[in-house]
C-alpha positions in Angstrom: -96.2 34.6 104.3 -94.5 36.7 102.0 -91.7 39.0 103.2 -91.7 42.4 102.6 -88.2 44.5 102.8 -88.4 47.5 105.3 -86.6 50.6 104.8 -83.5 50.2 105.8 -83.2 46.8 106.4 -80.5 45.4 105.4 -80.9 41.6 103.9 -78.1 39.2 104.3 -76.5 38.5 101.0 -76.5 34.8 99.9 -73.7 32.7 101.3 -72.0 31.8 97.8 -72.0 28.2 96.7 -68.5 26.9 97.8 -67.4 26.0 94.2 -66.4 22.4 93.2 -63.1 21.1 93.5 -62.1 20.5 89.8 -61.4 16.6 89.3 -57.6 16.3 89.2 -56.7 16.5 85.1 -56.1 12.7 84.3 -52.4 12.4 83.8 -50.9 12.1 80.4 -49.7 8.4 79.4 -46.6 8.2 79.2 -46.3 7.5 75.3 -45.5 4.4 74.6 -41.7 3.3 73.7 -41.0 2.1 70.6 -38.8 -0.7 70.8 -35.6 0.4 68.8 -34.2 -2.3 66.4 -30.8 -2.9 66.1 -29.8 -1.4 62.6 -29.1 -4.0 60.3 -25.1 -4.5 60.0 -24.2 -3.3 56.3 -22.8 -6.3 54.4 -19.8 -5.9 52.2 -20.1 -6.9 48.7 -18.2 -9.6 47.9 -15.6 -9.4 45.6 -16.1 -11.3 42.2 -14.2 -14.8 42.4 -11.2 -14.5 39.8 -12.4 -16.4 36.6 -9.7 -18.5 35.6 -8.1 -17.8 32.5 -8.1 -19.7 29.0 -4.7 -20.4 27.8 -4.5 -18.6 24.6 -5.0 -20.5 21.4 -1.7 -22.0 20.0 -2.1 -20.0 16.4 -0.1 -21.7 14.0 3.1 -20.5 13.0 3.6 -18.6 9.6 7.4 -19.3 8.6 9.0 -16.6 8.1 9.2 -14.7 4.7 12.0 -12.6 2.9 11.0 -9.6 1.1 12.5 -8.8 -2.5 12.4 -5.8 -4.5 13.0 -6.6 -8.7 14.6 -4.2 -10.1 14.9 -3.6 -13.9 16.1 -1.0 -16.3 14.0 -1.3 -18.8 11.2 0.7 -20.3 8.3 -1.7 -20.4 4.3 -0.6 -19.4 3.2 -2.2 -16.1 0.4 -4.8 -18.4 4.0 -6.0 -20.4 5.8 -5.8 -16.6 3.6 -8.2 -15.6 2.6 -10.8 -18.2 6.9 -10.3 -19.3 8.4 -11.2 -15.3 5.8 -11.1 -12.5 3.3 -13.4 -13.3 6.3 -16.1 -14.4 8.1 -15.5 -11.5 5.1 -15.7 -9.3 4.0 -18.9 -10.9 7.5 -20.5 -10.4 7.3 -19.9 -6.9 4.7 -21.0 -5.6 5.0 -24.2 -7.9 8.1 -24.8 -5.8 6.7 -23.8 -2.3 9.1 -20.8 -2.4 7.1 -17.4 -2.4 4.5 -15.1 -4.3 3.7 -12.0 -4.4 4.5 -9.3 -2.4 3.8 -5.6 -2.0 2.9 -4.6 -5.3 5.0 -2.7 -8.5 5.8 0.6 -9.5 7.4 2.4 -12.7 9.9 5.4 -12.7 9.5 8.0 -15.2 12.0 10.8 -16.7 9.7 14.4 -16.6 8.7 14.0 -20.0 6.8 10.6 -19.3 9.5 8.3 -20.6 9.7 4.9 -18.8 13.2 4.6 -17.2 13.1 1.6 -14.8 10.2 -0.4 -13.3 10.4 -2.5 -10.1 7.9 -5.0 -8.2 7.9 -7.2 -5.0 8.3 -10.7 -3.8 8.1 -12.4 -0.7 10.4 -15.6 -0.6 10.3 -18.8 2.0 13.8 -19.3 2.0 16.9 -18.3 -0.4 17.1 -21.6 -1.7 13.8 -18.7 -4.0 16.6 -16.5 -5.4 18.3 -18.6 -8.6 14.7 -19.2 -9.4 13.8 -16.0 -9.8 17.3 -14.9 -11.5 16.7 -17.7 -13.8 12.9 -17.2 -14.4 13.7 -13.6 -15.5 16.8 -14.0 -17.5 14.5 -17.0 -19.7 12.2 -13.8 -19.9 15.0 -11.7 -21.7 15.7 -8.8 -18.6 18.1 -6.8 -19.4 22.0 -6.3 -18.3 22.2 -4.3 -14.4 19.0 -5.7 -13.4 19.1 -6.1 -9.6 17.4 -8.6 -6.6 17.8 -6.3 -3.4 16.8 -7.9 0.2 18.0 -7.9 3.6 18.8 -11.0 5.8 20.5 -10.5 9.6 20.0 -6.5 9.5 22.6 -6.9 6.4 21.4 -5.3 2.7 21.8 -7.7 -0.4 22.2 -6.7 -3.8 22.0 -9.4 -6.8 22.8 -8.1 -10.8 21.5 -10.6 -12.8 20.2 -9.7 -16.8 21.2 -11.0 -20.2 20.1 -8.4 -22.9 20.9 -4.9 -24.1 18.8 -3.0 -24.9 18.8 -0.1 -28.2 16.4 2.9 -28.3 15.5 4.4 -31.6 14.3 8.3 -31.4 12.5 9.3 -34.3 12.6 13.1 -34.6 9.1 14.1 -34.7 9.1 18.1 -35.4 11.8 18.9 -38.2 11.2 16.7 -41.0 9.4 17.9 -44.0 5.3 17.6 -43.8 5.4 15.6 -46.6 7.8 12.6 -45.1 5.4 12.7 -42.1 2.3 11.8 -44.6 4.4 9.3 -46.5 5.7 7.2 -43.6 4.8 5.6 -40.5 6.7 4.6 -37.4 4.5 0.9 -38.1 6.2 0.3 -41.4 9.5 1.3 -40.2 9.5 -1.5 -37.5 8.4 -4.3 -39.3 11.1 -3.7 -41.5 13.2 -3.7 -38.3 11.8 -7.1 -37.3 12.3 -8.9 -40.4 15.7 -7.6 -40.6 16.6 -8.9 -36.9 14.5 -12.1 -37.4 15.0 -14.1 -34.1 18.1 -12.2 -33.2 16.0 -8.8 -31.4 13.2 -8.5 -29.2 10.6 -5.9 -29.7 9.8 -4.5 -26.2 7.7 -1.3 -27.0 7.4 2.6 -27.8 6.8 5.7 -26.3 5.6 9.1 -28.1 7.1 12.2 -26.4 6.7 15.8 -27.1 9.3 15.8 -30.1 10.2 12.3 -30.7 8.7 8.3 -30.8 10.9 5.8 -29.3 11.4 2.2 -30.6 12.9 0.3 -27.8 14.6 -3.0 -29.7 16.6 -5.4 -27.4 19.0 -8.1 -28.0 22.1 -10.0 -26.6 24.8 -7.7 -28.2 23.6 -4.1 -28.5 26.4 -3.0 -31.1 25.5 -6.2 -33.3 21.9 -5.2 -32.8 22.6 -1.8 -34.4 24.8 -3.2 -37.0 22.2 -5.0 -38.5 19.7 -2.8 -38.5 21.5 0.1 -39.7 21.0 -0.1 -42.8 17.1 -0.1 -42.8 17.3 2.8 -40.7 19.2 5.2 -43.0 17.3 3.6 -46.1 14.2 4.7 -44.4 12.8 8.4 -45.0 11.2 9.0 -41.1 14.6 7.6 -39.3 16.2 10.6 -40.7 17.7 13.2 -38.1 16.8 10.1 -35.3 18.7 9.3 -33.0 19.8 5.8 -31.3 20.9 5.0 -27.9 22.8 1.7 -27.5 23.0 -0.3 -24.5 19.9 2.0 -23.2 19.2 1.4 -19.9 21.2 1.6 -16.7 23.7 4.1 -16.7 26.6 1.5 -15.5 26.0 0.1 -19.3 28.3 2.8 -20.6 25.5 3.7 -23.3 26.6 5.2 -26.6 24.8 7.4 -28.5 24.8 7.9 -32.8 23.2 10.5 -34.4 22.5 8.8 -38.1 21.8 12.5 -39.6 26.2 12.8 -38.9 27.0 9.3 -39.6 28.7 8.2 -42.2 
């Protein structure tokens, strides 16, 4: 039988479901520990074991040497320098197990290009090297106030040694008349000289300047030299106005000079 609401009836209101007690929320797990490893202990690096070392190789020992300077007065070209006195003395020495060369050579010049002296090296074993060299040089002809310098103990050395002088012939070059210029030669004029001296002088060489040609003649006795030549030189058209230096070279020589245009 259906029920029908009367006016004013008042209809019970529905008793509300008691609600459901909510399950309990699961509790978290606990996250799980990691087990913590004990860091690793840092290891030192270990220091490199000392290599032993090599004794150094004995090198053998160089004896000891003696450096010489040869020193000449004498106005020779560094090709005659050396085929004249180095290469003599160098083969002398090392024939005898004394030396050879050293450092080099070198040539001194006036400002007009003239040769004045001319040096070069040697390094010696022992002194037992330095009447070689005097004797090799003075067999060569060197001339007088020639020196060996060296040093031995911190102490400086000087050695003369030399056996010629020498005597320079200046030909005047700028005042003589054109036409003894085209009629004469400085060629002619020293053969003459060197059949005049014969074995008695020494050609060395020449040297052509701004106003005069040098003839450089050397011999034992410089003022013997001249006296034999003289003559050839005044009989001689280009030796005119020259002039002639005797004992040219170092100034210790005491050198002494003629003019043949004021001779007599």
């Amino acid at each position: 039988m259906s029920k029908t609401k009367r006016k004013g009836q008042v209809t019970p209101k529905k008793r509300a479901k008691p609600a459901k007690a909510k399950k309990p929320a699961k509790a978290a797990k606990p996250a799980a520990r990691k087990a913590v490893r004990p860091a690793k202990a840092k290891t030192r690096p270990k220091a490199p074991k000392p290599k032993p070392k090599k004794a150094p190789r004995a090198r053998p020992r160089r004896p000891s040497t003696i450096a010489v300077n040869v020193n000449l007065y004498e106005p020779v070209m560094p090709i005659d320098r050396g085929e004249r006195y180095e290469d003599p003395v160098f083969a002398a020495l090392e024939q005898g197990k004394l030396g050879g060369p050293g450092d080099g050579g070198g040539t001194l010049s006036s400002k007009d290009g003239e040769i004045e002296q001319v040096d070069f090296d040697v390094e010696i074993a022992s002194l037992d090297a330095i009447p070689v060299i005097v004797r090799v040089l003075e067999e060569a002809g060197a001339p007088k106030a020639s020196e060996l310098r060296y040093e031995v103990a911190g102490e400086s050395v000087v050695v003369p040694f030399g056996i010629t002088e020498g005597v320079a012939i200046y030909l005047d070059g700028i005042t003589q008349a054109p036409e003894v210029y085209a009629s004469t030669s400085a060629q002619v004029l020293l053969d003459q000289l060197l059949d005049t001296l014969g074995d008695d002088g020494d050609f060395r060489g020449s040297w052509k300047g701004p106003t005069e040609t040098a003839l450089y003649l050397y011999g034992l006795d410089a003022e013997q030299l001249f006296a034999t030549i003289e003559p050839v030189l005044r009989a001689y058209p280009l030796s005119q106005n020259a002039r002639v230096v005797l004992r040219h070279g170092h100034p210790s020589l005491g050198a002494r000079e003629v003019r043949l245009a004021e001779a007599t």
